[in-house]
Structure formats: structure tokens, C-alpha cells
MOPAC internal coordinates of N, CA, C and O (Angstrom, degrees):
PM7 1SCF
backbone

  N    0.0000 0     0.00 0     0.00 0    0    0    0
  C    1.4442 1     0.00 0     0.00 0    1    0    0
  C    1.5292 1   110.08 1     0.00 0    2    1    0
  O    1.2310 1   115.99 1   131.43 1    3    2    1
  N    1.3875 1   125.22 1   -48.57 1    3    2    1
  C    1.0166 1   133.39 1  -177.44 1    5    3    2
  C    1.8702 1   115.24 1   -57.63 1    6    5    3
  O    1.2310 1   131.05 1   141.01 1    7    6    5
  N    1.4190 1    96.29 1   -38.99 1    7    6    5
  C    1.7637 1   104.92 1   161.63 1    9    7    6
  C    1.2350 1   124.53 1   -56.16 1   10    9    7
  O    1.2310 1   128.18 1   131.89 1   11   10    9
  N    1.5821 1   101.86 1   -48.11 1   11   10    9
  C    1.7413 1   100.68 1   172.67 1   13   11   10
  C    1.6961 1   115.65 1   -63.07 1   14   13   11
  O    1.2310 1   110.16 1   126.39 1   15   14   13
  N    0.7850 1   136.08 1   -53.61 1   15   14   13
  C    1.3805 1   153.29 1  -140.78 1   17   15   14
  C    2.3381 1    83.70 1   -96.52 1   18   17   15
  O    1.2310 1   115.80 1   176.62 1   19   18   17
  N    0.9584 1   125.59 1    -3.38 1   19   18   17
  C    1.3721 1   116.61 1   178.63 1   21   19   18
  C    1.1812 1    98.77 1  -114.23 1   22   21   19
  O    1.2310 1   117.85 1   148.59 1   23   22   21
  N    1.7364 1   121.69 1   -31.41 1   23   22   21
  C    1.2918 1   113.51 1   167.57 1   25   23   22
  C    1.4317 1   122.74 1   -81.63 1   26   25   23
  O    1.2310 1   122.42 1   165.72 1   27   26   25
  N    1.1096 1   112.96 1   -14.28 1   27   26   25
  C    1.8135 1   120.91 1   155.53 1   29   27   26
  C    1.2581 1   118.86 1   -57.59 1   30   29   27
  O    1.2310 1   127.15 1   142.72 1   31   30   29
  N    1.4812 1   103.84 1   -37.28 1   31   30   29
  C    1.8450 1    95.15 1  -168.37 1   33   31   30
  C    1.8426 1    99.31 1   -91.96 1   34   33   31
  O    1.2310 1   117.35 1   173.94 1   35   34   33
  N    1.4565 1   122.64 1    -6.06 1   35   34   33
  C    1.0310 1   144.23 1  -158.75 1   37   35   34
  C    1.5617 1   123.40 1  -104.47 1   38   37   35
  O    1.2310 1   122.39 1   159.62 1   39   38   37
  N    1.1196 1   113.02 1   -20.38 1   39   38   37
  C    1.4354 1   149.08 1  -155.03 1   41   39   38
  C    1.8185 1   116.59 1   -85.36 1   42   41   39
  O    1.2310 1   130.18 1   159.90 1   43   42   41
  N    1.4025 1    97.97 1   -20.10 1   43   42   41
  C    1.8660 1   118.69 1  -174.62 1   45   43   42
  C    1.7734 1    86.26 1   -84.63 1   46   45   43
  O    1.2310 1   113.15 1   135.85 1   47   46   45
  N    1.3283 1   130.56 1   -44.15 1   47   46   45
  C    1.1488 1   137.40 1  -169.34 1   49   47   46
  C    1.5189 1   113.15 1   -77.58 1   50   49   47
  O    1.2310 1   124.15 1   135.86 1   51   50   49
  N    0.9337 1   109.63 1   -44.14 1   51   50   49
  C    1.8521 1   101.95 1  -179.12 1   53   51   50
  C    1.4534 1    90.38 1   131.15 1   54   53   51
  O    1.2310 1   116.34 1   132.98 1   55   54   53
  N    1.6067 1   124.55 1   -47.02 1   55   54   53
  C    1.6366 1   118.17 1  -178.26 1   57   55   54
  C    1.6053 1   132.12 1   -57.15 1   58   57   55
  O    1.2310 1   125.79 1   161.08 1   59   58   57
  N    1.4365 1   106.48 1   -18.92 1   59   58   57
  C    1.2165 1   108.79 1   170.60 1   61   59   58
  C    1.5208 1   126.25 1   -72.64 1   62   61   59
  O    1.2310 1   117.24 1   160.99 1   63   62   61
  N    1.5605 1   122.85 1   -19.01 1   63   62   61
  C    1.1214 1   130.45 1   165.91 1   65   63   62
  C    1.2819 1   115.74 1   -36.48 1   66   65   63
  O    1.2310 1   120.09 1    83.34 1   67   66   65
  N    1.4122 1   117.44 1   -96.66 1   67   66   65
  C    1.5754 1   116.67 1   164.60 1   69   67   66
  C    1.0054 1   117.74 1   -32.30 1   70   69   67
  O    1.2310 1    89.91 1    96.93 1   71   70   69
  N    1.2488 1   167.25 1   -83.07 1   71   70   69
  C    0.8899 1   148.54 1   134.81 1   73   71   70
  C    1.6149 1   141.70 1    22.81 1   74   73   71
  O    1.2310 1   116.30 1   157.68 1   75   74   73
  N    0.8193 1   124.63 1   -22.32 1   75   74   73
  C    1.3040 1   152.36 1  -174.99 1   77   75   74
  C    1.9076 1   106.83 1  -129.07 1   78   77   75
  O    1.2310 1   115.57 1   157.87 1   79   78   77
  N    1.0915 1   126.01 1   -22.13 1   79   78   77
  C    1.2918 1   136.59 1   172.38 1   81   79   78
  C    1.6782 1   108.81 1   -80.99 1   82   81   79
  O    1.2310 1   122.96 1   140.81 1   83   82   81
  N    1.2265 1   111.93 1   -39.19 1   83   82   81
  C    1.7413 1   128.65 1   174.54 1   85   83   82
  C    1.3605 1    97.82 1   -81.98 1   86   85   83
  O    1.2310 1   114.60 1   142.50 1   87   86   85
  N    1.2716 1   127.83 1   -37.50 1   87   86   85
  C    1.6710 1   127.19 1   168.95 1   89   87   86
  C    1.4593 1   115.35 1   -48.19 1   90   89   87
  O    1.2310 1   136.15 1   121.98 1   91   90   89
  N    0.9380 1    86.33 1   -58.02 1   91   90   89
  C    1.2703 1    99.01 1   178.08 1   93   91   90
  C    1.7344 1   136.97 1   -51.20 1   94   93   91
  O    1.2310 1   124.93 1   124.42 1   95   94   93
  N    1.1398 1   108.13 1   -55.58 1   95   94   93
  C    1.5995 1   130.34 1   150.38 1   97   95   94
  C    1.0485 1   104.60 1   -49.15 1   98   97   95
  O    1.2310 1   116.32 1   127.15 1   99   98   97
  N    1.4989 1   124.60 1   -52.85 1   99   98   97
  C    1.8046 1   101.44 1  -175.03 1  101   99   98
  C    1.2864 1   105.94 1   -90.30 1  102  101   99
  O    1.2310 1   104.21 1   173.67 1  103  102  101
  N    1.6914 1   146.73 1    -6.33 1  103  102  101
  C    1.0157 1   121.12 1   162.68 1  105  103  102
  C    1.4287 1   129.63 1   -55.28 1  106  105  103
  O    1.2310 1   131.41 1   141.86 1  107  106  105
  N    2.1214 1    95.59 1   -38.14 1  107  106  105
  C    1.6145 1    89.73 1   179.76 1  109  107  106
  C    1.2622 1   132.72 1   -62.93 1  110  109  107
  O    1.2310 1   133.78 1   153.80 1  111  110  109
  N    1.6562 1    90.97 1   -26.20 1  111  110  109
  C    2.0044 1   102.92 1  -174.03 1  113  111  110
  C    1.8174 1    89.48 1   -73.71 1  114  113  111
  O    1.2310 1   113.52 1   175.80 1  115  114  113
  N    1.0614 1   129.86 1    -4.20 1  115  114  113
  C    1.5824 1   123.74 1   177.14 1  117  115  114
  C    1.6861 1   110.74 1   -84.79 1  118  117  115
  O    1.2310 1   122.34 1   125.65 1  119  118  117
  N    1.3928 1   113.12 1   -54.35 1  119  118  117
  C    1.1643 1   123.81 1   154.78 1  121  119  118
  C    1.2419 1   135.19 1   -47.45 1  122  121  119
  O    1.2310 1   118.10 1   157.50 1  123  122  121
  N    1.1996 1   121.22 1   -22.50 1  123  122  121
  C    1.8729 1   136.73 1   166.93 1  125  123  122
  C    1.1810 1   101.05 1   -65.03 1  126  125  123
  O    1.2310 1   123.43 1   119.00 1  127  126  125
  N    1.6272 1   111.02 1   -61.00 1  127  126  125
  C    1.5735 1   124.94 1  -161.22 1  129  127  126
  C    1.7510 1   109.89 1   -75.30 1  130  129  127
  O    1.2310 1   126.52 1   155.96 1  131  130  129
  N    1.3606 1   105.06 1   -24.04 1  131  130  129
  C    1.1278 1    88.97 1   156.71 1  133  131  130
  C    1.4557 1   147.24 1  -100.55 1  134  133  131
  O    1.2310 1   130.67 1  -167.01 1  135  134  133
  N    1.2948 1    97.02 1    12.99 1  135  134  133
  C    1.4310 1   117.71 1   165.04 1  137  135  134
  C    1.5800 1   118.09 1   -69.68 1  138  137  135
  O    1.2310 1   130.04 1   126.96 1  139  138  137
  N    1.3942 1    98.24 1   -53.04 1  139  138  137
  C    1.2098 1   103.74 1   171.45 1  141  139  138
  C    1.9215 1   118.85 1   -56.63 1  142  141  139
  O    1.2310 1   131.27 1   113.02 1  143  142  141
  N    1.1819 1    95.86 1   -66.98 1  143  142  141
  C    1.3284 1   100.94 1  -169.54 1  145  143  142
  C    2.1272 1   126.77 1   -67.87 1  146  145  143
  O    1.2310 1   138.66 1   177.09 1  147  146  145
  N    1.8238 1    81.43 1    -2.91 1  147  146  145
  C    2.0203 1    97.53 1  -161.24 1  149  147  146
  C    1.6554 1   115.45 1    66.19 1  150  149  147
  O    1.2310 1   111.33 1   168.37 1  151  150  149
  N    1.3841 1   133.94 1   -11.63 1  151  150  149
  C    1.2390 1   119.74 1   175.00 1  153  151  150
  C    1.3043 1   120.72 1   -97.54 1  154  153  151
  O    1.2310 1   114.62 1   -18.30 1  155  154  153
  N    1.0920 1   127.79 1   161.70 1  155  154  153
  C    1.9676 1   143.28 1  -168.83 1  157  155  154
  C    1.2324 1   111.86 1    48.07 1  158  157  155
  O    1.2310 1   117.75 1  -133.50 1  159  158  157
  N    1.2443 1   121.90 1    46.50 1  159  158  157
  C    1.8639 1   117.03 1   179.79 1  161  159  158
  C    1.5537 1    88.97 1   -86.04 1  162  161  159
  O    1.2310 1   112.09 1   166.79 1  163  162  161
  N    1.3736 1   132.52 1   -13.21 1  163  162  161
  C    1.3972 1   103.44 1  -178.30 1  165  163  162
  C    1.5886 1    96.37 1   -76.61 1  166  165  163
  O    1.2310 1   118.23 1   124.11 1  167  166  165
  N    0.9389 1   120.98 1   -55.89 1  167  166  165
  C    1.2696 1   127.80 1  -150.40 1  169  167  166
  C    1.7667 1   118.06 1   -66.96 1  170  169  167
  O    1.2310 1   128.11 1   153.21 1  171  170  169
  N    1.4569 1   102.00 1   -26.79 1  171  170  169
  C    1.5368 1   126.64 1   174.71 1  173  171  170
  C    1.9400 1    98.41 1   -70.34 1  174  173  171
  O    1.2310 1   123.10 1   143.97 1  175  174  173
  N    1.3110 1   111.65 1   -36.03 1  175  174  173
  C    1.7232 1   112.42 1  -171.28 1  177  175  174
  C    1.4962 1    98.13 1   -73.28 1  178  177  175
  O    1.2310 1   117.28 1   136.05 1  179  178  177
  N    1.8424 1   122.78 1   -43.95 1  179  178  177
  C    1.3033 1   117.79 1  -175.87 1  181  179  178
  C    1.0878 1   109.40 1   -61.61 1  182  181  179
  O    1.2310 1   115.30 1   147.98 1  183  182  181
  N    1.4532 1   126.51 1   -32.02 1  183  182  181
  C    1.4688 1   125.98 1  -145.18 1  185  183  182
  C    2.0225 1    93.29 1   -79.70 1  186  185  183
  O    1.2310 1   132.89 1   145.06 1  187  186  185
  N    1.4096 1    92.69 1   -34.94 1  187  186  185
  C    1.5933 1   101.18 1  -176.20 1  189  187  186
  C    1.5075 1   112.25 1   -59.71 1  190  189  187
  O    1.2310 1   120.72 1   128.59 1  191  190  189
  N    1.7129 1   116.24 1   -51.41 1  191  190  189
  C    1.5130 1   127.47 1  -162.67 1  193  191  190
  C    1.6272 1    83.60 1   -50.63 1  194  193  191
  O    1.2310 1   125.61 1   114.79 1  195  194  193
  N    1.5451 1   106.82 1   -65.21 1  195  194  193
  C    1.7494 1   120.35 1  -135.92 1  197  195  194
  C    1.4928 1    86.25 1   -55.88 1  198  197  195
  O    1.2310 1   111.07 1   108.66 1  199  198  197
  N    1.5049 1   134.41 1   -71.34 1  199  198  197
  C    1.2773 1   139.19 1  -174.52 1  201  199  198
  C    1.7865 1   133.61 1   -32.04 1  202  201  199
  O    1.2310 1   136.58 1   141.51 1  203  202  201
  N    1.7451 1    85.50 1   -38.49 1  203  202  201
  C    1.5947 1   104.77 1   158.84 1  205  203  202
  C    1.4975 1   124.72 1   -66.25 1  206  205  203
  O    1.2310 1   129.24 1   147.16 1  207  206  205
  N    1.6178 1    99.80 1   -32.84 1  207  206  205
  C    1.7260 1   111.67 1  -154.11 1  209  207  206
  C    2.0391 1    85.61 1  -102.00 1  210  209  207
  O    1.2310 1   120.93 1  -178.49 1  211  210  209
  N    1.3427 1   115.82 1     1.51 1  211  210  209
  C    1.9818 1   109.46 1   173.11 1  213  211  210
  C    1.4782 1    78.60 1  -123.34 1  214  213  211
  O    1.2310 1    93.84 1   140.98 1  215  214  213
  N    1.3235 1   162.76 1   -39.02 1  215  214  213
  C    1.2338 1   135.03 1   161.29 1  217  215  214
  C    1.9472 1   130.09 1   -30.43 1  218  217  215
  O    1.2310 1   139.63 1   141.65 1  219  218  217
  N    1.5075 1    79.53 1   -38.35 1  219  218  217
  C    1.8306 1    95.86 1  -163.99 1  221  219  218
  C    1.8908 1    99.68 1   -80.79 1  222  221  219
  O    1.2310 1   126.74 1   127.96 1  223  222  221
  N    1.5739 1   104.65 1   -52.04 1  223  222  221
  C    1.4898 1   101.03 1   175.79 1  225  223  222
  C    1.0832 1   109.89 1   -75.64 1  226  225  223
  O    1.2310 1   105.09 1  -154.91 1  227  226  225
  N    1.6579 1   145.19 1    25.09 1  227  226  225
  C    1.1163 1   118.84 1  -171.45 1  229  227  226
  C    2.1601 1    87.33 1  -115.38 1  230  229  227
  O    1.2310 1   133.23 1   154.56 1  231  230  229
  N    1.4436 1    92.04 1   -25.44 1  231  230  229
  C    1.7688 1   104.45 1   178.06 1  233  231  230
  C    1.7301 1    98.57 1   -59.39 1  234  233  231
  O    1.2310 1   121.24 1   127.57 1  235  234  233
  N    1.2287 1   115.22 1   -52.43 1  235  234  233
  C    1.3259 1   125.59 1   177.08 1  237  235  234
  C    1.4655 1   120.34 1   -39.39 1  238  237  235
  O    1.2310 1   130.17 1   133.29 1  239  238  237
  N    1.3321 1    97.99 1   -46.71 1  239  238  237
  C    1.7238 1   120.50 1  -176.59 1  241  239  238
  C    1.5093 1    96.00 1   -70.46 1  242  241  239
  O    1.2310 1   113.19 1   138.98 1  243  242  241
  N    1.2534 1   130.48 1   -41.02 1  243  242  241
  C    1.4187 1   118.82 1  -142.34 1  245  243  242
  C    1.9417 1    95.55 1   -93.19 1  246  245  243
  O    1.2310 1   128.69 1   149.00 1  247  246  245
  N    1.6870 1   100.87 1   -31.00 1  247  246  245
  C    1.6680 1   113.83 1   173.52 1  249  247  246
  C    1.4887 1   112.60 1   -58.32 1  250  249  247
  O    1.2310 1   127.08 1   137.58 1  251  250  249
  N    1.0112 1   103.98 1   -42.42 1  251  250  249
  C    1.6107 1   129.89 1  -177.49 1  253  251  250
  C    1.2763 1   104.79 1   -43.07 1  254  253  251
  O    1.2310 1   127.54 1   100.88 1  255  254  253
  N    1.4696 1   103.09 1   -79.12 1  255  254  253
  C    1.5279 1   130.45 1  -177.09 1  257  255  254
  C    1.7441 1   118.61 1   -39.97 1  258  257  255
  O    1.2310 1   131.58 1   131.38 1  259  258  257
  N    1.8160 1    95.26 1   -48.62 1  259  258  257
  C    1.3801 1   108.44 1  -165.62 1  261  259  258
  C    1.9525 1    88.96 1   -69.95 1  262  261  259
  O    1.2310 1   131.96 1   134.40 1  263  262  261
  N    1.0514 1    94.51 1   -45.60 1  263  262  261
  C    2.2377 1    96.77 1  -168.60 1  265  263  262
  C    1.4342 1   100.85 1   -56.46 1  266  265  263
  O    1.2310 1   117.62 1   134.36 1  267  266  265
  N    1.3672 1   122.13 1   -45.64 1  267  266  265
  C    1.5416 1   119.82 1   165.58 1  269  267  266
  C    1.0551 1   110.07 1   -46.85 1  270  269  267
  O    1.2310 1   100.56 1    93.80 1  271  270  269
  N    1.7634 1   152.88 1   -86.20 1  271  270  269
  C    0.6851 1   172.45 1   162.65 1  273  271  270
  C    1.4764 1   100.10 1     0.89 1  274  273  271
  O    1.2310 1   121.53 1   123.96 1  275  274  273
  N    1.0238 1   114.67 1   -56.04 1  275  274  273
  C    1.7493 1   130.67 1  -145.82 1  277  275  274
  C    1.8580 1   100.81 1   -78.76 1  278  277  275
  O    1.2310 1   133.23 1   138.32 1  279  278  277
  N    1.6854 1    92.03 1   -41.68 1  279  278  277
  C    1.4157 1   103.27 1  -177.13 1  281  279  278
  C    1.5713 1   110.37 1   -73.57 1  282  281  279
  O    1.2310 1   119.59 1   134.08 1  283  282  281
  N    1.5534 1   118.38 1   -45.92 1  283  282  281
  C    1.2822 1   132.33 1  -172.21 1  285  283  282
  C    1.3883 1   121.33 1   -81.25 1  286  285  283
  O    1.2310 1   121.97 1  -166.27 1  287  286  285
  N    1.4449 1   113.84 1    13.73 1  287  286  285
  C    1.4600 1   111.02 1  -162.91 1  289  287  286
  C    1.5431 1   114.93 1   -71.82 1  290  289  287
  O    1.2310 1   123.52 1   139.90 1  291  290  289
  N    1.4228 1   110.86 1   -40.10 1  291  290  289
  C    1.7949 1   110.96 1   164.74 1  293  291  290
  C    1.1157 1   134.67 1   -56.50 1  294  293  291
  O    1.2310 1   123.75 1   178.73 1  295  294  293
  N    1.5455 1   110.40 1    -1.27 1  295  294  293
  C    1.2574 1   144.46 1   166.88 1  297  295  294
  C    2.0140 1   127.31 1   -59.53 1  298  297  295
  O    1.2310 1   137.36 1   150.38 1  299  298  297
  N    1.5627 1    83.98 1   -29.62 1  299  298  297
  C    1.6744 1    87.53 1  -139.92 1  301  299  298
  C    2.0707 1    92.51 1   -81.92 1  302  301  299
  O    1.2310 1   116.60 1  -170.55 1  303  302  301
  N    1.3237 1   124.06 1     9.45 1  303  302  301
  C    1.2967 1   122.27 1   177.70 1  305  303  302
  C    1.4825 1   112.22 1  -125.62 1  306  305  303
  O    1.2310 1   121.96 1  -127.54 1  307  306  305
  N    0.9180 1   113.86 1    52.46 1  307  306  305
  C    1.8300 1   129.10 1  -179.56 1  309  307  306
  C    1.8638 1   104.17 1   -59.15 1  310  309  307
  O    1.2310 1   114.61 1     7.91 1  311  310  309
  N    0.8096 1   127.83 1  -172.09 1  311  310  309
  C    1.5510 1   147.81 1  -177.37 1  313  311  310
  C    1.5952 1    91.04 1  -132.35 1  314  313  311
  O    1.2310 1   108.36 1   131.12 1  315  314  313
  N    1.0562 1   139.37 1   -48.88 1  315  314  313
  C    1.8163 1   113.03 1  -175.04 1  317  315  314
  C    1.7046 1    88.21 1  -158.21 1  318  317  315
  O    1.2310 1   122.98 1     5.27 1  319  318  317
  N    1.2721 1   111.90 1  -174.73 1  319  318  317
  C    1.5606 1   124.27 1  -161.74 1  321  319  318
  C    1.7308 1    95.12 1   -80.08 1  322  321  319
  O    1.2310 1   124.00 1   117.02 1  323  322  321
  N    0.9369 1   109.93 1   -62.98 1  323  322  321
  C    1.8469 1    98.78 1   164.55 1  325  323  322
  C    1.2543 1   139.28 1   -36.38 1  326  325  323
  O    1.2310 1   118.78 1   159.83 1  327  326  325
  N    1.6506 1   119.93 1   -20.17 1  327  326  325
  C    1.4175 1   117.08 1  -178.36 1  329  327  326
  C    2.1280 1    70.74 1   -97.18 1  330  329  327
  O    1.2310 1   103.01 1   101.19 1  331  330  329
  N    0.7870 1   148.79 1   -78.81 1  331  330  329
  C    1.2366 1   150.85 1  -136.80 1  333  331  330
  C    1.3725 1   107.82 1   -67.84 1  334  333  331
  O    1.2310 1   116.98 1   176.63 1  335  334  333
  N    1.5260 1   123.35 1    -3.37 1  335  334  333
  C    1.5865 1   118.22 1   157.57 1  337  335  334
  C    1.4855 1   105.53 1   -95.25 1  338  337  335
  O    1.2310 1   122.59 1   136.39 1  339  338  337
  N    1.2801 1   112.64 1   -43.61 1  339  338  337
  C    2.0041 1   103.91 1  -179.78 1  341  339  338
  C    1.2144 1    99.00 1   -50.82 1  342  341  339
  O    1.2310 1   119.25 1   131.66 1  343  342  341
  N    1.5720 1   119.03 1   -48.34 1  343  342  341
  C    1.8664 1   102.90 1  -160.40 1  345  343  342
  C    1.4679 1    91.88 1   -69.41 1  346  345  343
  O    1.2310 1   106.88 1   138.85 1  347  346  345
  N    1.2501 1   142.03 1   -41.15 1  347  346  345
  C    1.2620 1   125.44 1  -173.52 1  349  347  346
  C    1.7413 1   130.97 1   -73.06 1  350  349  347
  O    1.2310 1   132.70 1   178.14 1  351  350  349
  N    1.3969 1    93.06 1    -1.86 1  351  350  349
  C    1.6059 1   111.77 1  -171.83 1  353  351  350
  C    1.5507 1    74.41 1  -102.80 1  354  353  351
  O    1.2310 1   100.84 1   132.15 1  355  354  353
  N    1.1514 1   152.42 1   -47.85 1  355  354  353
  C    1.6477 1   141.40 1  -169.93 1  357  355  354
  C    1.3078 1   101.35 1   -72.72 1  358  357  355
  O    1.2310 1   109.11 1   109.29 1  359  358  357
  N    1.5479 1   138.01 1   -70.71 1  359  358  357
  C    1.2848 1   130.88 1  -175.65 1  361  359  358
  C    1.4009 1   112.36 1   -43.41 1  362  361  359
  O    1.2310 1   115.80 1   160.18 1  363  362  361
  N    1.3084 1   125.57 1   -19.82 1  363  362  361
  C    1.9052 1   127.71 1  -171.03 1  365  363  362
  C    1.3162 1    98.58 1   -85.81 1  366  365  363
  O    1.2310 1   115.10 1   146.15 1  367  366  365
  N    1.0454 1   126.89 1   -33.85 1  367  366  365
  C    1.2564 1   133.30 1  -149.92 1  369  367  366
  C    1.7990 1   112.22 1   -83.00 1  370  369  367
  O    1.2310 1   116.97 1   -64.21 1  371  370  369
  N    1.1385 1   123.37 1   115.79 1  371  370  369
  C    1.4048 1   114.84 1  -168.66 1  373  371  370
  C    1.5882 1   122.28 1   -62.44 1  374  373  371
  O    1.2310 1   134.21 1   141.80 1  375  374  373
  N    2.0670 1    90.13 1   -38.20 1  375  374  373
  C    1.1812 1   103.32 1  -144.03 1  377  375  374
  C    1.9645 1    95.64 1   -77.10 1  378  377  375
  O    1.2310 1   128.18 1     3.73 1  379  378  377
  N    1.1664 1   101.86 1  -176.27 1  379  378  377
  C    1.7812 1   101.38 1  -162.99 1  381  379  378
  C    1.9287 1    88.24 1   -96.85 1  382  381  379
  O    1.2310 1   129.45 1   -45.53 1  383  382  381
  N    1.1453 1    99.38 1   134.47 1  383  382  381
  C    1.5754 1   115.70 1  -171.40 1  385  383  382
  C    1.7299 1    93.74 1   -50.46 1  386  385  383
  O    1.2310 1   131.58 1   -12.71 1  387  386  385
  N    1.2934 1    95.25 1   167.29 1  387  386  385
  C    2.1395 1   108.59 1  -174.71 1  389  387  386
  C    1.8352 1    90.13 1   -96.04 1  390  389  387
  O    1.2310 1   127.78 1   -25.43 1  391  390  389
  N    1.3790 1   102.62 1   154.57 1  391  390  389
  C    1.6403 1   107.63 1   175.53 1  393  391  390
  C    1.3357 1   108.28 1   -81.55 1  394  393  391
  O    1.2310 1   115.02 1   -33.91 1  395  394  393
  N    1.4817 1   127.06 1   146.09 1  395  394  393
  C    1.7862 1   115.47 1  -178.82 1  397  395  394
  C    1.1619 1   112.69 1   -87.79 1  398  397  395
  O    1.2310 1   115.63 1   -27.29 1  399  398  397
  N    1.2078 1   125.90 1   152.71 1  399  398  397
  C    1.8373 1   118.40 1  -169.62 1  401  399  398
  C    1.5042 1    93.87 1  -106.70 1  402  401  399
  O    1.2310 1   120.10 1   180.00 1  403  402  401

């Protein structure tokens, strides 16, 4: 449980993945064992959601990242942090740039 719930809070970053992948595996072997034995099924079901729910945002993160990436790539050799936010405020931007007078 404690894996899931670190890869949840972890998961915006890319680190919660793994993390949440090892969650995962041990929730089920938690959930087996408590089949057998009747104790921690609550805690074996959280351990599953949270691990699923930093698995899912971490796919999100990685789509995210790549569509950023994909759009901003003429981006990535600026001269200082100001030319490298306009070009990135222009590449975001759908609409078709204004003509300069």
C-alpha cells in the first residue's frame, strides 16, 4: 500500500511508475494471502487501486511529455530562457501567428 500511494504522489514525475509496478505485484501477492488467511483485504484492495491509479497517471505523464516534446522540439537550442519561452509560447499556440507591421 505504501508503494502505491508513493507512486501516486510520485507519478507527475516519471518515478512513480516503477514504483507503482512493484506496488502492484506486491499488492496482488497481498491479496492472494489474504484470501487465504481472511486478513488485510482492505488494505491489499488499496494497495491495488493506488498502484493502478500512479500506473495510469504516470502513462499520462509520459504521453504528455512525449506531445510536449514533439511540439517544442525547435525549441530545445534557445540563446537564454526568454527566446526559449516565446518559441514555446509560439509552437503551443494553434492559432496562425499575426503579420508584423
Amino acid at each position: 500500500m505504501v508503494l502505491g500511494i508513493c507512486g501516486l504522489l510520485t507519478s507527475a514525475v516519471l518515478l512513480g511508475g516503477p514504483l507503482a509496478v512493484i506496488g502492484l505485484i506486491l499488492g496482488i501477492a497481498a491479496l492472494t494471502s489474504a484470501r487465504r488467511t481472511g486478513a488485510g483485504r482492505a488494505m491489499a484492495v488499496i494497495a491495488l487501486v493506488t498502484s493502478s491509479l500512479a500506473i495510469a497517471v504516470s502513462g499520462l505523464a509520459v504521453v504528455f511529455l512525449g506531445w510536449y516534446a514533439n511540439k517544442t522540439q525547435e525549441c530545445y537550442r534557445p540563446d537564454s530562457l526568454r527566446a526559449y519561452a516565446r518559441c514555446v509560447r509560439l509552437h503551443l499556440d494553434d492559432r496562425p501567428a499575426a503579420p508584423h507591421r
